[in-house]
C-alpha positions as a LaTeX table, in Angstrom:
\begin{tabular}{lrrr}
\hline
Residue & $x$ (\AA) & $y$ (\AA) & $z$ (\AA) \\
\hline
Unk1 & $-48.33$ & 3.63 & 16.76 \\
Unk2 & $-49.72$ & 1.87 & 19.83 \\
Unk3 & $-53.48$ & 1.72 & 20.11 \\
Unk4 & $-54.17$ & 3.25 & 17.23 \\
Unk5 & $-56.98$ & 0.99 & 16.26 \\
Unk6 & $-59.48$ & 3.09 & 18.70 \\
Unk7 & $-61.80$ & 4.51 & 16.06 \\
Unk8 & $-64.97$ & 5.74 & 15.18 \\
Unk9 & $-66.90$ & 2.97 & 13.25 \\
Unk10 & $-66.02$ & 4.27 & 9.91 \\
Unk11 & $-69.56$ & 4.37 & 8.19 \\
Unk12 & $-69.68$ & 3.10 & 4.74 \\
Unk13 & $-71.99$ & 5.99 & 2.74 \\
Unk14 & $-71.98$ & 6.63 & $-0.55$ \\
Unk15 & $-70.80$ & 10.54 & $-0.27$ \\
Unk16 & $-67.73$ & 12.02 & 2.25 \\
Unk17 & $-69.92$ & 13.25 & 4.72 \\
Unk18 & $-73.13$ & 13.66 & 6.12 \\
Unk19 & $-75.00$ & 16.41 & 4.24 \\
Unk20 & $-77.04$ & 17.40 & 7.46 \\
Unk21 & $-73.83$ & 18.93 & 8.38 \\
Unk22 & $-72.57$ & 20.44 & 5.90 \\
Unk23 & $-75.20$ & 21.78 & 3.93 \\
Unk24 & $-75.67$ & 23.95 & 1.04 \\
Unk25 & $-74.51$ & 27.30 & 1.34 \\
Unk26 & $-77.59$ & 30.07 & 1.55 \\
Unk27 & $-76.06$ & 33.95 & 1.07 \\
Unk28 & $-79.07$ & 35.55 & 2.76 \\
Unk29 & $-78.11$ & 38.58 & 5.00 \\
Unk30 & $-77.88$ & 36.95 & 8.30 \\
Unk31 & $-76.75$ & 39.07 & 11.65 \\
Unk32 & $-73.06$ & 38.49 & 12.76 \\
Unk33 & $-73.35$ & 34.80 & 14.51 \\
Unk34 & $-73.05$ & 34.77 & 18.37 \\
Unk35 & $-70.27$ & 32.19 & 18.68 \\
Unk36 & $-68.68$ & 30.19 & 21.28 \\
Unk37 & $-64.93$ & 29.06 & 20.46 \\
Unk38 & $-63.45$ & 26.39 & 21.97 \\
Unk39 & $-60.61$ & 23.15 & 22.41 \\
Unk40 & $-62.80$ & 20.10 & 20.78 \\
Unk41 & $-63.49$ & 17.13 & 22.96 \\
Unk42 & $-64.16$ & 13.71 & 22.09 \\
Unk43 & $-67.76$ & 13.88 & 22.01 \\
Unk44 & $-67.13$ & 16.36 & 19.30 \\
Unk45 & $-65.47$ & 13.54 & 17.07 \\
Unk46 & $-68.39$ & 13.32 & 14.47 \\
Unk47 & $-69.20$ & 16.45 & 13.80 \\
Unk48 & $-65.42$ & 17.13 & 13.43 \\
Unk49 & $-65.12$ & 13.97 & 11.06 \\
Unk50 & $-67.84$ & 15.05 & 8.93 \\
Unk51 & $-66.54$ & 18.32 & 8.75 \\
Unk52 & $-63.00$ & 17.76 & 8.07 \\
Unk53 & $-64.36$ & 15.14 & 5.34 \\
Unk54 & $-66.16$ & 18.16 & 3.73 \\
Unk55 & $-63.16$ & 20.09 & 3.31 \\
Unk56 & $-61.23$ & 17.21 & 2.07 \\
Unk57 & $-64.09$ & 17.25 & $-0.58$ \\
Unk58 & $-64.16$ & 20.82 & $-1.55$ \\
Unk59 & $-60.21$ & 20.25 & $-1.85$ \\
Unk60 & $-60.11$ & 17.76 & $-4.42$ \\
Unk61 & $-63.15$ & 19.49 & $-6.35$ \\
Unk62 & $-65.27$ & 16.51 & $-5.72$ \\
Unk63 & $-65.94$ & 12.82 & $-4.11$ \\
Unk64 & $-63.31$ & 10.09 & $-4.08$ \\
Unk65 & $-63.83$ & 7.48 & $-6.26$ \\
Unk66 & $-66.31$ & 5.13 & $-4.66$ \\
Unk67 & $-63.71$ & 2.23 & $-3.62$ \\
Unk68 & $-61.90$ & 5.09 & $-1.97$ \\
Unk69 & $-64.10$ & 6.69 & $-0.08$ \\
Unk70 & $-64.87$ & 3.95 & 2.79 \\
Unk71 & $-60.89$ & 3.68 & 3.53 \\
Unk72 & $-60.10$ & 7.51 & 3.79 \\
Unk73 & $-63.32$ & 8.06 & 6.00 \\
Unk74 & $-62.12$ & 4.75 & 8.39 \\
Unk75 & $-58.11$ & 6.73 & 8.14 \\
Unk76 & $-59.24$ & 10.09 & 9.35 \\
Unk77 & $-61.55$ & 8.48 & 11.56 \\
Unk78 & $-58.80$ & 6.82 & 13.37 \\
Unk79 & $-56.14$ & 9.68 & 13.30 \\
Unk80 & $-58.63$ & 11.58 & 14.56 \\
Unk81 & $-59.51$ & 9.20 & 17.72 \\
Unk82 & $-56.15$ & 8.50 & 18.19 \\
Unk83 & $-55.29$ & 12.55 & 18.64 \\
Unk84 & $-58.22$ & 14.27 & 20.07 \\
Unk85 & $-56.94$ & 14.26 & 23.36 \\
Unk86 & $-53.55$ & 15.71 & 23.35 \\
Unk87 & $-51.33$ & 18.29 & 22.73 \\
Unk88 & $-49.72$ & 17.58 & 19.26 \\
Unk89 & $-53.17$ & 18.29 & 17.26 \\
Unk90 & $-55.06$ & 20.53 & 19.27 \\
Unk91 & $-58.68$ & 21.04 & 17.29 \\
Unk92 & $-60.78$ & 24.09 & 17.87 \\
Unk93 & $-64.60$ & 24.43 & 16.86 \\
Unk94 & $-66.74$ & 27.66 & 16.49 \\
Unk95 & $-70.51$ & 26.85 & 18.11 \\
Unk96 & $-73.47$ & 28.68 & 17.50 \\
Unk97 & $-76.79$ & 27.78 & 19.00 \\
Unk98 & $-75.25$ & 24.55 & 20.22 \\
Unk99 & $-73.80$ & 23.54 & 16.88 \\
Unk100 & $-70.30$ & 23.38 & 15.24 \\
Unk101 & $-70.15$ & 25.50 & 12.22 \\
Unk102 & $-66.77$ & 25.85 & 11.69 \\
Unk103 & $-63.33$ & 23.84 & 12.59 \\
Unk104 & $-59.58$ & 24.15 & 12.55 \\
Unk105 & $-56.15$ & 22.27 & 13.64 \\
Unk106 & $-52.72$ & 23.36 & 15.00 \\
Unk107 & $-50.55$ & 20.71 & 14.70 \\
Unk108 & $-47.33$ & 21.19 & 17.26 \\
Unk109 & $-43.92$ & 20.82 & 15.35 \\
Unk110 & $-40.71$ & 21.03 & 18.14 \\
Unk111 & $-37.90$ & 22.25 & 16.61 \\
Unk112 & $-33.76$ & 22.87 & 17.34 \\
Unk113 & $-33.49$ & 26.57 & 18.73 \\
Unk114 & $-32.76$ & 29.00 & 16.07 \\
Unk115 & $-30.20$ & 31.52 & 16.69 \\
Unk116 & $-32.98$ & 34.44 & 16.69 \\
Unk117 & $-35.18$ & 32.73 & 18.74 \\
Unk118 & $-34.54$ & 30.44 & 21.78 \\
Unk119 & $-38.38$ & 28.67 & 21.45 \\
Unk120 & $-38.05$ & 25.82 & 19.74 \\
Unk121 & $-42.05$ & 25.18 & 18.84 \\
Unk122 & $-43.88$ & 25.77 & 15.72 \\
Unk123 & $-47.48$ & 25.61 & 14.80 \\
Unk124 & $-48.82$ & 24.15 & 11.79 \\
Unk125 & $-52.07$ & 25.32 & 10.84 \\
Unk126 & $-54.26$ & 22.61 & 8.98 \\
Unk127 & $-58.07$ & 21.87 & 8.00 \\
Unk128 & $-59.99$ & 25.45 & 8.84 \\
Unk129 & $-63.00$ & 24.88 & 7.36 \\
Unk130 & $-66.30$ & 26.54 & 7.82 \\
Unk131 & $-69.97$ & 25.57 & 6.85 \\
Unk132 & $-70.71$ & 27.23 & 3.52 \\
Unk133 & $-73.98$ & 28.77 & 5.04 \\
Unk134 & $-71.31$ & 30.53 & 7.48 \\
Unk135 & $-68.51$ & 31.86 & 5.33 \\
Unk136 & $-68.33$ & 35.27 & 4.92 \\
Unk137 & $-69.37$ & 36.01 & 8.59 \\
Unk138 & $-66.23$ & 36.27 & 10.44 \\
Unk139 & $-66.52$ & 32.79 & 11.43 \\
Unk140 & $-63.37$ & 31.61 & 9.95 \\
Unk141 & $-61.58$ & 34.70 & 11.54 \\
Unk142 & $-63.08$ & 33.96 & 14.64 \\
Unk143 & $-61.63$ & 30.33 & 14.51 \\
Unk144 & $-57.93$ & 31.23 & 13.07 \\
Unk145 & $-58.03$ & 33.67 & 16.14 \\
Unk146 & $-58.66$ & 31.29 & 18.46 \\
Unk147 & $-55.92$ & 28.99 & 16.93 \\
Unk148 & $-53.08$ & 31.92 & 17.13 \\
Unk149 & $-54.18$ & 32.80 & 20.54 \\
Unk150 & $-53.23$ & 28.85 & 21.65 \\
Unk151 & $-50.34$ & 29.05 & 20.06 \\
Unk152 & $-49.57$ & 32.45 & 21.59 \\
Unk153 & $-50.22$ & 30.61 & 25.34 \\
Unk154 & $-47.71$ & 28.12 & 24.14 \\
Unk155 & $-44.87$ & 30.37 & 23.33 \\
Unk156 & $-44.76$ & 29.00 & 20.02 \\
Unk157 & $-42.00$ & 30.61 & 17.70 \\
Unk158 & $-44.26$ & 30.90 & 14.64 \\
Unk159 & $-47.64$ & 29.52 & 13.02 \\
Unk160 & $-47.60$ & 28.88 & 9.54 \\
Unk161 & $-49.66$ & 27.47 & 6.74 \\
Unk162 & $-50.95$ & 25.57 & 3.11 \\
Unk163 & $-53.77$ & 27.91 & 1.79 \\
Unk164 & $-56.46$ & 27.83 & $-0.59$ \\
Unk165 & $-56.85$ & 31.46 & $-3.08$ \\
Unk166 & $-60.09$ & 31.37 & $-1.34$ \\
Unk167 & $-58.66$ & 32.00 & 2.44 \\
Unk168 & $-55.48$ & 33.46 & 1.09 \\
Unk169 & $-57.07$ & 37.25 & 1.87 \\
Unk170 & $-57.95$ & 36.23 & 5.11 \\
Unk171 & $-54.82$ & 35.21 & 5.93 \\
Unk172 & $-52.52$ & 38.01 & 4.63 \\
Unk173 & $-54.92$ & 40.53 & 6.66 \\
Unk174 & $-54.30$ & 38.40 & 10.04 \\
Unk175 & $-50.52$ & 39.11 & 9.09 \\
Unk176 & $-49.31$ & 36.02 & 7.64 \\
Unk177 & $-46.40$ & 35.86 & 4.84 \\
Unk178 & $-45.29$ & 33.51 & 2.38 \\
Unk179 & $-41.70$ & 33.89 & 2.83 \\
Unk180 & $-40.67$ & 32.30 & $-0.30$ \\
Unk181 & $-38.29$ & 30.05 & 1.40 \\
Unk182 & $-39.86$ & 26.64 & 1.73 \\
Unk183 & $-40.07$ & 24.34 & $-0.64$ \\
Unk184 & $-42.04$ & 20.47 & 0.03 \\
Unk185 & $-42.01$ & 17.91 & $-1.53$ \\
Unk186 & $-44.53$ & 14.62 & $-1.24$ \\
Unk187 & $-43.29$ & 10.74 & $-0.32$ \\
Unk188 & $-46.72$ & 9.59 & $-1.09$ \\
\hline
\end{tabular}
């Protein structure tokens, strides 16, 4: 891909992510968070690497090995850069107070027209992730809204998605399916 070398400066720590964003989870009663959804911009691309880094981490169950870790932070670093600003990946952040506590991609597929429907875009759904002090709030809700209401503006045919058991109920109540049909498998 041409210029995909913009990039963050991929920083070199010893864990995924910064821990001042993600931090530990606290399950005091807290009031319903007053949040502000929006399209990410550029000056969001920290936060959003950090983030998405955290998720990555609480995927695998744990950090990459050390020899690992500096490469997939400089990779997602760069993808990241290289996409922020247009229409394929379109990233969406939940604010409250001023911060971002929770993230989440759709990822524009254009497909052939199917017989039943003559729009030929799909939406894949990737990376919702919210702070652990935030789960449980409505702030992933909030976020997957936010997502299916761009794709809605876009006339896309369908959304669909790779969950965790975790964000599987969350999902089936917004009306989501697994339709049994597709089957994947990896090249790397």
């Amino acid at each position: 891909m041409v210029g995909h070398r913009r990039s963050l400066p991929a920083r070199r720590l010893a864990s995924w992510h910064d821990p001042r964003v993600t931090e530990p989870a606290s399950r005091d009663e807290q009031p319903r968070p007053r949040l502000r959804l929006r399209r990410a911009v550029r000056s969001d691309l920290p936060v959003i690497l950090d983030l998405r880094l955290a998720f990555d981490r609480e995927l695998l169950g744990g950090d990459l090995p050390p020899d690992r870790v500096g490469p997939h932070r400089s990779q997602v670093a760069d993808y990241l850069a290289t996409h922020i600003d247009g229409d394929v990946y379109r990233v969406w952040v939940a604010e409250e107070g001023g911060r971002i506590v929770a993230m989440g991609g759709l990822v524009l597929v254009d497909r052939p027209p199917h017989p039943r429907s003559r729009r030929t875009g799909e939406g894949f759904i990737v990376n919702v992730y919210t702070l652990p002090r935030w789960r449980g709030r409505g702030v992933g809700r909030a976020v997957m809204d936010a997502l299916v209401a761009d794709a809605r503006t876009l006339a896309l045919r369908r959304v669909y998605l790779r969950t965790s058991d975790d964000g599987r109920p969350l999902y089936e109540q917004m009306g989501f399916r697994d339709p049994g049909t597709y089957l994947s498998l990896d090249l790397d």
